[in-house]
N, C-alpha and C positions, 0 to 999 in steps of 0.2 A: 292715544296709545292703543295697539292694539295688544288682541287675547293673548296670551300665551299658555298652548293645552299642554298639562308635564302628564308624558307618559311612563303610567303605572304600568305595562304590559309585564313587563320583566318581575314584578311580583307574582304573577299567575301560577300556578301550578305547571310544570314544563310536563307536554304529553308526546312520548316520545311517538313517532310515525309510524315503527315496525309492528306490526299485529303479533302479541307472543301467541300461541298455542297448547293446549291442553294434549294432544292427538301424540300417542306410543307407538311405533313402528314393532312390526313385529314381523319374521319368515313365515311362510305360506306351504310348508311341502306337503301337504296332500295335493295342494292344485297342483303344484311343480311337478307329484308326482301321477298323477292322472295324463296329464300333458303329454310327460317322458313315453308313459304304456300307450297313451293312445293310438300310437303309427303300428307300433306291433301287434294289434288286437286282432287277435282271429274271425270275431265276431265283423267286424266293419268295415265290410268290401267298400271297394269304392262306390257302386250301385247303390248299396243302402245308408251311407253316410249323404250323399245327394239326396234318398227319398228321406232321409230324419230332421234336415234342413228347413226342408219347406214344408214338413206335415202337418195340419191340425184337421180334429174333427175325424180323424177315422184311428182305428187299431194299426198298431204294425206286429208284425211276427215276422219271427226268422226260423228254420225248419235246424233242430237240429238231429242227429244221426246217431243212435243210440251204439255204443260197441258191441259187436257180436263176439260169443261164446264160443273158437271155434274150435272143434275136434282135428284131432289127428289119429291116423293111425299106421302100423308098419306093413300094412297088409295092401295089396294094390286090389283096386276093385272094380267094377260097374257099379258098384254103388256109391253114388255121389251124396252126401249129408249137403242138404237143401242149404244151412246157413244165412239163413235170407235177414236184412236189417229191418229193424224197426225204427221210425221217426218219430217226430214229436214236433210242436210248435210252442217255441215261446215269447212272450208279450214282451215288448218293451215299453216303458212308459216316460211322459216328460216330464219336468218337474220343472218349475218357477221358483225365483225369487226376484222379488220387487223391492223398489226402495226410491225414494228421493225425494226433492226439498223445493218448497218456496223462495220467490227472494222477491223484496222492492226496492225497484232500485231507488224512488227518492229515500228509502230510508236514509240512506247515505251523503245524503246534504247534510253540511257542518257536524258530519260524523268523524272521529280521529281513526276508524276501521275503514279504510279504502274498498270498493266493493270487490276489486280485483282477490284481494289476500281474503275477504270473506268467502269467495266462490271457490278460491286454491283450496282452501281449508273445509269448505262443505265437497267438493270433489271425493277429498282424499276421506274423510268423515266415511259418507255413504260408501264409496267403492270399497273400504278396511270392511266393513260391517258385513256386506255381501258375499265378501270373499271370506269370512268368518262363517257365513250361514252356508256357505256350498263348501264348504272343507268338513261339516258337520254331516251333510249328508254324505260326502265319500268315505267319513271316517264310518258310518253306519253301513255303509254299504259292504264295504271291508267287513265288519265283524258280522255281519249277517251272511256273508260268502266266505268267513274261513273255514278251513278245513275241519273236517269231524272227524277223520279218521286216526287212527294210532297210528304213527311215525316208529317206525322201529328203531332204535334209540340204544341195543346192543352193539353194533359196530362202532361207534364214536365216544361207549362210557366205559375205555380202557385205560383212558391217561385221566391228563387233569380236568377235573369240568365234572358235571354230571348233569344228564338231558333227564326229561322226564316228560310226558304227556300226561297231560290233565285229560282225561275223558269228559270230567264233567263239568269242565269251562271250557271245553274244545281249545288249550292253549299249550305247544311245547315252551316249558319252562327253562331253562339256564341257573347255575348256582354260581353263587361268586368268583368260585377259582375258574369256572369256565371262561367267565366273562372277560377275565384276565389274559387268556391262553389259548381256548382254542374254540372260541365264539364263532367265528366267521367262516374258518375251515370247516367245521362241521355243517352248521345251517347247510353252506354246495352239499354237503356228503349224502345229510339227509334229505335232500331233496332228489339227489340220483335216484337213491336207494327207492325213492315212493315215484320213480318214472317221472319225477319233473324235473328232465334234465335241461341245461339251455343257463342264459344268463338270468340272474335275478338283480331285483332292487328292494331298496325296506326303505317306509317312511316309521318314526320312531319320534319319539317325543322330543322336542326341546331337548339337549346335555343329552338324551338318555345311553347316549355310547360313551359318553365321558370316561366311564371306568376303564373301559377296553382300550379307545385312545389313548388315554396316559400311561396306561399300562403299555401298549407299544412305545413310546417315545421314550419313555424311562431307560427303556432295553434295548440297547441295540450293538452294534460290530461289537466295540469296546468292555461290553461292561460280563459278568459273569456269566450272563445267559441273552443270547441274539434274537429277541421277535420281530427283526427289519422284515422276515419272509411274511408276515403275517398281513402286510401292508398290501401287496399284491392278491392276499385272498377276498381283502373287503370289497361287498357289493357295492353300488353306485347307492348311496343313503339321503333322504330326506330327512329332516326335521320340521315338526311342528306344535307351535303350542294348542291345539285343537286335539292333540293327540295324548290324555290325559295319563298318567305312570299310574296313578291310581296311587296303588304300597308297593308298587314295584320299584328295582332299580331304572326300569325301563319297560315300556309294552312298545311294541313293533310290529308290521304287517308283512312278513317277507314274501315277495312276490315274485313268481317266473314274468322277464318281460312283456308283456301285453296281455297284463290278467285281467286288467281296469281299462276302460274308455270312456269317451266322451264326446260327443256332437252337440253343437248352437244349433238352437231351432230357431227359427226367424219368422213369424206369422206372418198373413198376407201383409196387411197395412203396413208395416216397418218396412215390407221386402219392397212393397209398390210406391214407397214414401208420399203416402195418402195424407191432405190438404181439404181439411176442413174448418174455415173462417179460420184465424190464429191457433187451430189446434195441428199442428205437423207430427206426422210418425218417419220413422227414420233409422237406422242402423249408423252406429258410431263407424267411424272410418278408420281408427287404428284401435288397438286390445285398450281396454280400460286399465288403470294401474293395480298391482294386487289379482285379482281375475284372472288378467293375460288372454282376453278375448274379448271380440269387438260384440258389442251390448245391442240390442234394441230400447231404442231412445223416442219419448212422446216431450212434446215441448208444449208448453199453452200459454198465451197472452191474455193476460184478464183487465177489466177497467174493476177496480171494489173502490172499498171506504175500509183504509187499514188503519182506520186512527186510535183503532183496540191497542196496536201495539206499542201505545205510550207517545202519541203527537200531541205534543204542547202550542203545535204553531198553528194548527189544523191544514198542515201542507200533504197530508197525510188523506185527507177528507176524500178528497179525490184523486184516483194517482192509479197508479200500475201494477200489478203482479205477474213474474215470469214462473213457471212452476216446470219443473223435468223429472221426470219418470224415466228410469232407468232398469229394465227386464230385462235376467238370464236367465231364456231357459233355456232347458239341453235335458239330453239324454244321461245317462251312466248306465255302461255293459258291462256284463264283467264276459269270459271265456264260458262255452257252453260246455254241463256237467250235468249229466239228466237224474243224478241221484249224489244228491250231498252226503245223506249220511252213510252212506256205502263206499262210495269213488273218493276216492284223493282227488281235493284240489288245489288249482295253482297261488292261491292263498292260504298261507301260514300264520296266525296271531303268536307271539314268539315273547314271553317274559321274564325278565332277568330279576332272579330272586335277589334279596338283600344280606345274605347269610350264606 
């Protein structure tokens, strides 16, 4: 008579196949809006976006043109007032950020994590994080280059609303009924007014327009009072959670198009996809996710002993590591302004009170 094996499988604990996830999606509008300014940036000829590409190891400057002071008078003359301009050079510099992850792949023998959904998932891991560290520096960039100057804030506090300029947080503030009413028309107004005329955009926190939005949609043809017109004054807006409210209803950056920019720098080895034993350098070929630009990529093949990481079978002992390294750097310009605390510039830090 033969054996007969009865199969206990169906008691096991059932382990479902899909890989769940820990990783929060979240909007990105400082990149979004760096991107947006970049084509209009005064600063970034074509000539010098090509030299900030490939540069390392030397300074770069760009010359800018200070405004002249100039005289008039009613009288015609031989005497000509010289007027003559004065320049100046200023430095740009790069900045890095780095990041990225090991993997082995025998870990993945009689693993229920497929290596494919572990790589999806360290992907999106590293590139969220990255694109969190470089929305950190634009947002610093932004409040290191807003405006100092006083915004004259009499033409626009005759209705509802009321502007005010902080001198000593360099911030135009907004009161609640403004927020409601005539938020958007005025930011245009007060920027004519300070000679920065032209189209603008604001990156502004997460929700932080929430008030003014519902306050539009609440009112419109039908109801006692019509703010449909109002929908045509709003700038082109970003949202970001990197963009902190602090006790505000809202902190915001408003900017004349192309106040902000930004160039990839790409160092020799990535540009020349340099091949040393299993160590390759390389540039990604489409924009990384989050980012929105193609990365400088190092890849390495390693022989180790991973059996640190919990091998019971010692298949581990000897075996593989793949490792990738993922660097963006790049430039951030903002518009040339040879005296902040003097000249109006084309960034505005902008806060909506809660009262």
């Amino acid at each position: 008579m033969s054996n007969r094996l009865i199969d206990f499988s169906a008691l096991n604990a059932y382990q479902d196949k899909k890989t769940q996830t820990e990783l929060l999606s979240q909007r990105f509008g400082l990149i979004e809006a760096l991107k947006y300014n970049t084509p209009a940036n005064k600063v970034l000829t074509p000539t010098l976006v090509a030299h900030l590409q490939q540069v390392e190891g030397r300074t770069t400057e760009y010359t800018g043109l200070k405004e002249s002071v100039i005289t008039t008078t009613s009288t015609e003359s031989f005497t000509i007032p010289a007027h003559l301009s004065t320049s100046e050079q200023k430095t740009l510099t790069a900045v890095s950020i780095f990041s990225g992850f090991q993997v082995y792949p025998a870990w993945f023998q009689n693993n229920t994590i497929a290596m494919a959904d572990y790589l999806a998932n360290k992907y999106d891991e590293v590139f969220m994080a990255m694109a969190s560290a470089k929305e950190v520096l634009i947002a610093a960039l932004l409040d290191t280059y807003k405006n100092q100057v006083a915004l004259s804030v009499n033409q626009v506090n005759g209705g509802d609303g009321t502007f005010a300029f902080d001198a000593g947080l360099d911030t135009l503030t907004v009161n609640k009924a403004g927020q409601k009413d005539t938020l958007f028309a005025n930011l245009k107004t007060l920027m004519r007014i300070a000679k920065r005329a032209g189209n603008y955009n604001i990156v502004v926190n997460e929700g932080g327009f929430n008030l003014s939005l519902n306050e539009i949609a609440k009112y419109s043809i039908t109801n006692s009072k019509n703010l449909d017109f109002i929908q045509n004054l709003i700038p082109k807006f970003f949202e970001s959670l990197n963009v902190a409210p602090e006790s505000f209803q809202f902190k915001a950056y408003l900017m004349v198009d192309g106040a902000i920019g930004g160039v990839q720098n790409y160092p020799f080895d990535f540009r020349m996809g340099t091949v040393v034993g299993q160590k390759v350098w390389g540039i990604m070929d489409t924009p990384a996710p989050y980012i929105g630009e193609r990365l400088n990529v190092y890849h390495n093949l390693e022989a180790v002993d991973a059996s640190a990481l919990g091998d019971t079978t010692a298949h581990l002992k000897m075996t593989s590591m793949e490792e990738w390294g993922f660097l963006d750097k790049f430039f951030l310009v903002t518009n040339y302004n040879s005296d902040l605390v003097n000249r109006v510039n084309d960034i505005v830090k902008v806060t909506g009170a809660t009262s």
